[in-house]
C-alpha positions in Angstrom: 0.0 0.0 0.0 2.9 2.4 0.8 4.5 2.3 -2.5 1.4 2.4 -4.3 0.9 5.6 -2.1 4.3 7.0 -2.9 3.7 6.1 -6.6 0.7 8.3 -6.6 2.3 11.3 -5.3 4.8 10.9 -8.1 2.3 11.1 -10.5 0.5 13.7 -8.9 3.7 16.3 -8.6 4.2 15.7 -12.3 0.9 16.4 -13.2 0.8 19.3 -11.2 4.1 20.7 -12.7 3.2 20.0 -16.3 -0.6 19.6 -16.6 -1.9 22.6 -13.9 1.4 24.3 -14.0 1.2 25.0 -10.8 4.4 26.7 -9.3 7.1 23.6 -8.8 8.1 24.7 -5.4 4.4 24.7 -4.4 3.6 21.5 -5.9 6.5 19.9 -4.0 5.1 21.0 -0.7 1.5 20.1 -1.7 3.1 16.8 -2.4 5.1 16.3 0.2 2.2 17.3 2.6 0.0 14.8 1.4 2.2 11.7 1.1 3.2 12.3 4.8 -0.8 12.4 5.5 -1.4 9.5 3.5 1.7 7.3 4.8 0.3 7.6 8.5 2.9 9.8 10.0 1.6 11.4 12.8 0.5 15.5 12.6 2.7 16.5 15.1 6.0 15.6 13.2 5.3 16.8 10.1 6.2 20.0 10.4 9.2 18.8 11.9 10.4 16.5 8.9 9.4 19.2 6.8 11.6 21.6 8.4 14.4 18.4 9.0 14.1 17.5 4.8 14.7 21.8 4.0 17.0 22.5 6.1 19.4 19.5 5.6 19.6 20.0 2.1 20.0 23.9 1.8 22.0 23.7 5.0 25.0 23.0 3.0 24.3 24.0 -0.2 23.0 27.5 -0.3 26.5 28.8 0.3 28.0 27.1 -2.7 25.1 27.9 -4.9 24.8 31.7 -4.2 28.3 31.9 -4.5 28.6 29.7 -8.0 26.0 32.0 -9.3 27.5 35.4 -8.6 30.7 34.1 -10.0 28.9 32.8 -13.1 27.3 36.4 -13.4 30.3 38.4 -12.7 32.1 35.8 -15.5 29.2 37.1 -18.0 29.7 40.6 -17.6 33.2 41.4 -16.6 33.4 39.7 -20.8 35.8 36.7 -19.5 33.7 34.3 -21.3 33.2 36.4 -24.6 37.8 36.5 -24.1 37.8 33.0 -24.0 35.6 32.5 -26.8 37.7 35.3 -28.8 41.1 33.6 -28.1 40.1 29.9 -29.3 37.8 30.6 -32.0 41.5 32.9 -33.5 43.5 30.0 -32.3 41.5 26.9 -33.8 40.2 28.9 -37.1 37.6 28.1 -39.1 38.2 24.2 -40.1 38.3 23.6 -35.9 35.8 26.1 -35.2 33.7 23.6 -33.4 36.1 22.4 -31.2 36.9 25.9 -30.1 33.2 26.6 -29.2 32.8 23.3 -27.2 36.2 24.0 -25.1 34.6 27.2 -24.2 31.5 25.8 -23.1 33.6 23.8 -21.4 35.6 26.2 -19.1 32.8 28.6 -18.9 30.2 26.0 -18.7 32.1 25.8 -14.6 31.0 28.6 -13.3 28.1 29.9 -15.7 24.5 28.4 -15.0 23.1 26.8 -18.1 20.5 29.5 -18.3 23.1 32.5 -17.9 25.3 30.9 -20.5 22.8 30.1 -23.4 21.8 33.8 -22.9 25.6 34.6 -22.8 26.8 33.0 -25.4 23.9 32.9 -28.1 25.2 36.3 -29.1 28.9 34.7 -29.8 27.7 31.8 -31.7 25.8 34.2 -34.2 28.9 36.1 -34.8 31.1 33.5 -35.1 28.7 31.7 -37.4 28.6 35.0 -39.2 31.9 36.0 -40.0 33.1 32.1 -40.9 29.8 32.3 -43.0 29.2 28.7 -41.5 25.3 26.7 -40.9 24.1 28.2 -37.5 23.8 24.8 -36.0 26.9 23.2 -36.7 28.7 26.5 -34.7 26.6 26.2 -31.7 25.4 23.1 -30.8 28.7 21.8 -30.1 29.5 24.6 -27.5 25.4 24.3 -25.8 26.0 20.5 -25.6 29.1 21.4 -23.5 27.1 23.8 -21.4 24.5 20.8 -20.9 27.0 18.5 -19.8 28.5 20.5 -17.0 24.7 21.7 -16.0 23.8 17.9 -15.3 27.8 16.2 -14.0 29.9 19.2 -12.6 28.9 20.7 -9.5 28.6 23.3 -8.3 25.5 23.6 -10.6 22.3 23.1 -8.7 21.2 19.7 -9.3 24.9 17.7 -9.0 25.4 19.6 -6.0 22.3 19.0 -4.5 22.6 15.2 -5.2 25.9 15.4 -3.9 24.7 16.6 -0.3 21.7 14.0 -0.8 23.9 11.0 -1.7 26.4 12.1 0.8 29.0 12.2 -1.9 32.6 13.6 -1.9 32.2 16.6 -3.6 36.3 16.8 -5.1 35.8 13.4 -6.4 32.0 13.7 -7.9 33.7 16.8 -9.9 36.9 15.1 -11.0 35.0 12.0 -12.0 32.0 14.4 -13.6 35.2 16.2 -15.9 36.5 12.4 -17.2 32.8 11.8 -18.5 32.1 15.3 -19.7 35.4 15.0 -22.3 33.7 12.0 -24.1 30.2 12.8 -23.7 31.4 16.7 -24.9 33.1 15.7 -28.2 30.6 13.1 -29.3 27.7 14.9 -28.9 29.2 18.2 -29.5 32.1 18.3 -32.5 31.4 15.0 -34.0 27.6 15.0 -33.8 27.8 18.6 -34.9 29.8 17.4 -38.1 26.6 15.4 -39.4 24.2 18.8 -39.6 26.0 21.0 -41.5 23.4 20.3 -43.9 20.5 21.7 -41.6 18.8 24.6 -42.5 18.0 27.4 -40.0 15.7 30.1 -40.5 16.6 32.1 -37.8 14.5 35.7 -38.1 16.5 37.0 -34.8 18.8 39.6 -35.8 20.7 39.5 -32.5 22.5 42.5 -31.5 26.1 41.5 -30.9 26.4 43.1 -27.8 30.2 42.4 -26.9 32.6 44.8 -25.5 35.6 45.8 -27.1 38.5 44.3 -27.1 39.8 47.0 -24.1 37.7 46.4 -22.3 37.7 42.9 -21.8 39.9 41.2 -19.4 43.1 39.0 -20.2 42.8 35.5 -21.1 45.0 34.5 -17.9 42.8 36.6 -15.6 39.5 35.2 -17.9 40.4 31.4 -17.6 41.9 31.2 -14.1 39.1 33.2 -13.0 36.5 31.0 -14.3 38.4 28.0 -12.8 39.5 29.5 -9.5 36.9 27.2 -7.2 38.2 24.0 -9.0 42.2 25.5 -9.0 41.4 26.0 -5.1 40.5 22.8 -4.1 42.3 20.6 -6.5 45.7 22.5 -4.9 44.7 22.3 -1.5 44.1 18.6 -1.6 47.5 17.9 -3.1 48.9 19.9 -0.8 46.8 18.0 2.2 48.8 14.8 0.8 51.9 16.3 0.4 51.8 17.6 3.7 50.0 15.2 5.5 52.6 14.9 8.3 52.2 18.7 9.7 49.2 18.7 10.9 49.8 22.8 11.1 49.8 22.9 7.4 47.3 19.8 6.5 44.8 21.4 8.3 45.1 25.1 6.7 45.2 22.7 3.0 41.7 21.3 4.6 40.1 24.7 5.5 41.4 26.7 2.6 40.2 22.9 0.4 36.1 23.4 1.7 34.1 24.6 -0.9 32.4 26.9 0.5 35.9 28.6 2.6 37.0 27.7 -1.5 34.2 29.9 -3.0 34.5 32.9 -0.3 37.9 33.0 -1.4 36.7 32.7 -5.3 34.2 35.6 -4.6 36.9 37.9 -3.0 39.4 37.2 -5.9 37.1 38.0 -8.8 35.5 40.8 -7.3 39.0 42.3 -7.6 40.2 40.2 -10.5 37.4 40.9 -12.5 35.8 43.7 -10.9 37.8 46.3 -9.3 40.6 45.5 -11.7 38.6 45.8 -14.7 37.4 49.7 -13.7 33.9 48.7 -12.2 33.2 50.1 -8.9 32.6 47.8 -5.7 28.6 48.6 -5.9 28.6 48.2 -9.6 30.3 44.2 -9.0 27.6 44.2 -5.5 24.6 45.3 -8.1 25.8 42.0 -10.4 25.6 39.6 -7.4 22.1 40.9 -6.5 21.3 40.0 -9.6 22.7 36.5 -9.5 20.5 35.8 -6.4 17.6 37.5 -7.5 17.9 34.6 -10.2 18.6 31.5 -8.5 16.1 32.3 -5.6 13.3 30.2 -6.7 16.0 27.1 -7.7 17.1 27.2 -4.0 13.5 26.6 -2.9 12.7 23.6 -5.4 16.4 21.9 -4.3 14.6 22.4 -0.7 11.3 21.5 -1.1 12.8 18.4 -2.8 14.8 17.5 0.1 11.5 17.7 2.2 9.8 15.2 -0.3 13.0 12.8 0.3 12.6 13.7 4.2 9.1 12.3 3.8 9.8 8.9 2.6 12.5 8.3 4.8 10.6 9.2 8.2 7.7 7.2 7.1 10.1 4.2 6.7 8.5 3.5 2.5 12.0 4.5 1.7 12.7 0.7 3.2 10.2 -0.8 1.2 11.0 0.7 -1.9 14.5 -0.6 -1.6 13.5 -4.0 -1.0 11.2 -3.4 -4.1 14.1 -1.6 -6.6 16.9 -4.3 -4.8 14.9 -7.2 -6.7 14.6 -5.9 -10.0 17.3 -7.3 -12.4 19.3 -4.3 -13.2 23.0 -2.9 -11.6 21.9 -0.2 -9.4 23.7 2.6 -11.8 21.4 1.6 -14.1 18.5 1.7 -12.7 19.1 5.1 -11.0 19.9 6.4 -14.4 16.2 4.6 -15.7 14.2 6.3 -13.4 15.9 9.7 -14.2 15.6 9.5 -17.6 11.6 8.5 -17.1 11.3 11.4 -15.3 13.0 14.0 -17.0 10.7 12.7 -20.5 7.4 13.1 -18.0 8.8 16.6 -16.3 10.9 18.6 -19.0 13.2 19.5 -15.9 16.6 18.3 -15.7 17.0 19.9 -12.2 13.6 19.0 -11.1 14.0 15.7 -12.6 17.5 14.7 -11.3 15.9 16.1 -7.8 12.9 14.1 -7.9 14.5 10.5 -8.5 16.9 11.4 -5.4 14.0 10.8 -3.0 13.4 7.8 -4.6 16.9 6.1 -5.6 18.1 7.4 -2.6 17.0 3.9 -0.6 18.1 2.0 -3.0 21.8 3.8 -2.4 21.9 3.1 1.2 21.2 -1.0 0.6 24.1 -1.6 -2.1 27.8 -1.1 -2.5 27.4 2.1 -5.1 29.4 4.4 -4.9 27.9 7.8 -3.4 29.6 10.0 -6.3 28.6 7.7 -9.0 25.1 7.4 -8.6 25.4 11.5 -8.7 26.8 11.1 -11.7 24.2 8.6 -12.8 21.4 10.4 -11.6 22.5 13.4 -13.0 23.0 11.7 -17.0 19.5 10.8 -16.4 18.1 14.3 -16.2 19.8 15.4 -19.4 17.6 12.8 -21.4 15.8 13.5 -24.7 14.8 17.2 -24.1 11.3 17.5 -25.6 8.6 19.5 -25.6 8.0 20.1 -22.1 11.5 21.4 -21.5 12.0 25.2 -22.0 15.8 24.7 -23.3 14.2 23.0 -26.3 11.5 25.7 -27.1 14.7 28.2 -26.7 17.0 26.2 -28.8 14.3 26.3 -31.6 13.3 29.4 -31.7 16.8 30.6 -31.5 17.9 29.2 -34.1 14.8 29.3 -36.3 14.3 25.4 -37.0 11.2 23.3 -37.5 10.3 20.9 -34.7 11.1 18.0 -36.9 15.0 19.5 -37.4 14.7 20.4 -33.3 14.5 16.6 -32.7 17.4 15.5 -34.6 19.4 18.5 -33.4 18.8 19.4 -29.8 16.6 16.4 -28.8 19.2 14.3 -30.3 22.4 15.8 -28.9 20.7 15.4 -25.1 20.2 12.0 -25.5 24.0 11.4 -26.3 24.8 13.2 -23.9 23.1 11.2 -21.5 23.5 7.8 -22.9 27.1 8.5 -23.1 27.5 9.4 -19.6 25.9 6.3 -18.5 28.5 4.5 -20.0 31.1 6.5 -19.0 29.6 6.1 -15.0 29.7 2.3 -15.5 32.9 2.4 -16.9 34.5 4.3 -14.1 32.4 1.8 -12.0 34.5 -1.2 -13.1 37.6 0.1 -13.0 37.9 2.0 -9.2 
């Protein structure tokens, strides 16, 4: 009775989300509230696993996120990302062109939110389409696939991190191993993929303003790059310094502090503000006015990532997350699998990788805690799920369309197409990884 309970609060959040449209952080607590009613659990503790479920995920996380958004803003403005995509698209040329446009997905892709950067760097692709005189498609997909990888593998984007906190993962190694399945998954659905539409016509009737900033006033490729990569530079050092080290405790322990992501993303944020900020002529209000902003648009992500958490809460305090286990543990598929199965189901039914990836946490999560999977795996898994065959009901495909003027038949093979790559590929890659540590 309890799972069939927990499977009809399932399908009732998705057909709140997509058939009333009713607001997804809303529809999460509506949910949540009723499968706690409906499971038995007592009125009195409700409100305390709701409270319990929101506060241990954001707990942890909201740090990190704010912070990984203002960077990602501050990137977008200060023109480090339009620097980067200067530099490669003059080193590579026009026969590489694609490769230069998914290698800067892929270093901005870090810090920018997938959102930020489509805005961002729609405006580059058009130009670098236009002056190489090259199909609109075969410029940019390559370098939005890139973007899409590192929104679903890399934390600190929303959805890996929050798995991370859910799965209890290790955050430095989910983000190494989410960079060795992003290179494959980023070249075969991005360059090489790319490489068979060059045929595809687009009928863009956007005459996009190129709205760059001149070469002066752009920062240096150094500052642009290192900038962009300063979280990542910050903890990779400070952990191979931790091993170097590891017999003073004096200096071990500064590598650990100054190695925490969110003591790593304080010291990002005071870097760049200078870096690419003060340095680059904007005053210290101008750079504070460009984080508001970045909060301002990750405010209602933070409450979903919470209200999710509650959901998760919810099953586990009413003990169904037990049962389902038992359930999940005796179908006949590896547990990576699986989690990636009931992702991908999802994301085609919600059109939201983040809600998507979110969603399946509260119910893999069991399933987790009864095998041998490594934690930062079934992330990784979970999150190649959410990046499966955007549709429809997903606003990055109505974007990518309409962007780039195609019919929904060419949408399919293009974007559609390209997503499900991506996340087939990096299920492999997660069961590769899998068999070899």
């Amino acid at each position: 009775m309890a799972i069939l309970i927990l499977f009809l609060c399932i399908v009732t959040l998705i057909l709140l989300i997509t058939w009333a449209k009713v607001n997804t952080f809303l529809a999460f607590l509506l949910v949540s509230t009723m499968a706690a009613l409906l499971l038995g659990m007592p009125m009195n503790h409700i409100a305390q696993s709701v409270n319990k479920g929101l506060g241990d995920t954001l707990g942890s996380l909201v740090i990190i996120i704010v912070l990984g958004a203002m960077l990602g803003k501050l990137v977008a403005v200060s023109g480090a990302a339009q620097k980067i995509a200067s530099v490669l698209k003059n080193q590579f040329g026009p026969k590489y062109v694609t490769w230069a446009m998914s290698l800067t997905g892929f270093i901005v892709g870090i810090p920018l939110f997938y959102n930020v950067g489509f805005v961002l760097l729609i405006p580059i692709i058009f130009s670098v389409a236009y002056n190489y005189k090259l199909p609109l498609v075969y410029v940019g997909l390559p370098m939005l696939a890139s973007l899409s990888v590192m929104h679903g593998f890399v934390p600190p984007h929303p959805s890996p991190m929050a798995l991370v906190v859910q799965f209890h993962a290790d955050l430095t190694k989910t983000f190494l191993y989410g960079v060795i399945i992003a290179i494959p998954a980023i070249v075969i659905a991005g360059p090489l993929f790319a490489s068979t539409l060059k045929g595809l016509k687009s009928n863009s009737v956007l005459s996009l303003p190129v709205s760059q900033l001149n070469d002066k006033e752009l920062p240096g490729i150094g500052n642009a790059i290192t900038s962009s990569l300063l979280p990542f530079l910050i903890i990779a050092l400070t952990a191979l310094a931790s091993k170097i080290f590891g017999q003073n405790i004096a200096l071990k322990n500064t590598a650990d502090f100054l190695g925490d992501p969110n003591i790593a993303m304080i010291l990002t944020i005071v870097i760049a503000t200078y870096s690419l900020g003060i340095l680059m002529g904007k005053r210290l209000t101008e750079v504070m006015a460009i984080y508001a902003d970045a909060v301002k648009e990750i405010a209602m992500i933070l409450l979903i990532i919470g209200s999710a958490g509650i959901l998760k809460q919810i099953f586990i305090d009413t003990g169904v997350s037990t049962q389902l286990a038992n359930i999940l543990q005796g179908i006949s598929l590896p547990p990576l699998v699986l989690a990636w199965l009931i992702t991908a189901i999802l994301r085609l039914c919600l059109g939201s990788a983040t809600i998507a990836g979110l969603t399946a946490a509260g119910i893999v999560y069991p399933l987790m805690l009864h095998s041998n999977v490594d934690p930062c795996l079934m992330v990784l898994s979970v999150g190649a799920g959410s990046l499966f065959c955007s549709h429809v009901n997903d606003v990055s495909f109505w974007l990518f369309k309409e962007y780039f003027g195609l019919s929904m038949k060419d949408t399919f093979r293009s974007w559609s197409l390209m997503e499900t790559l991506v996340s087939v590929i990096g299920l492999f890659g997660v069961l590769a990884i899998n068999m070899i540590v």
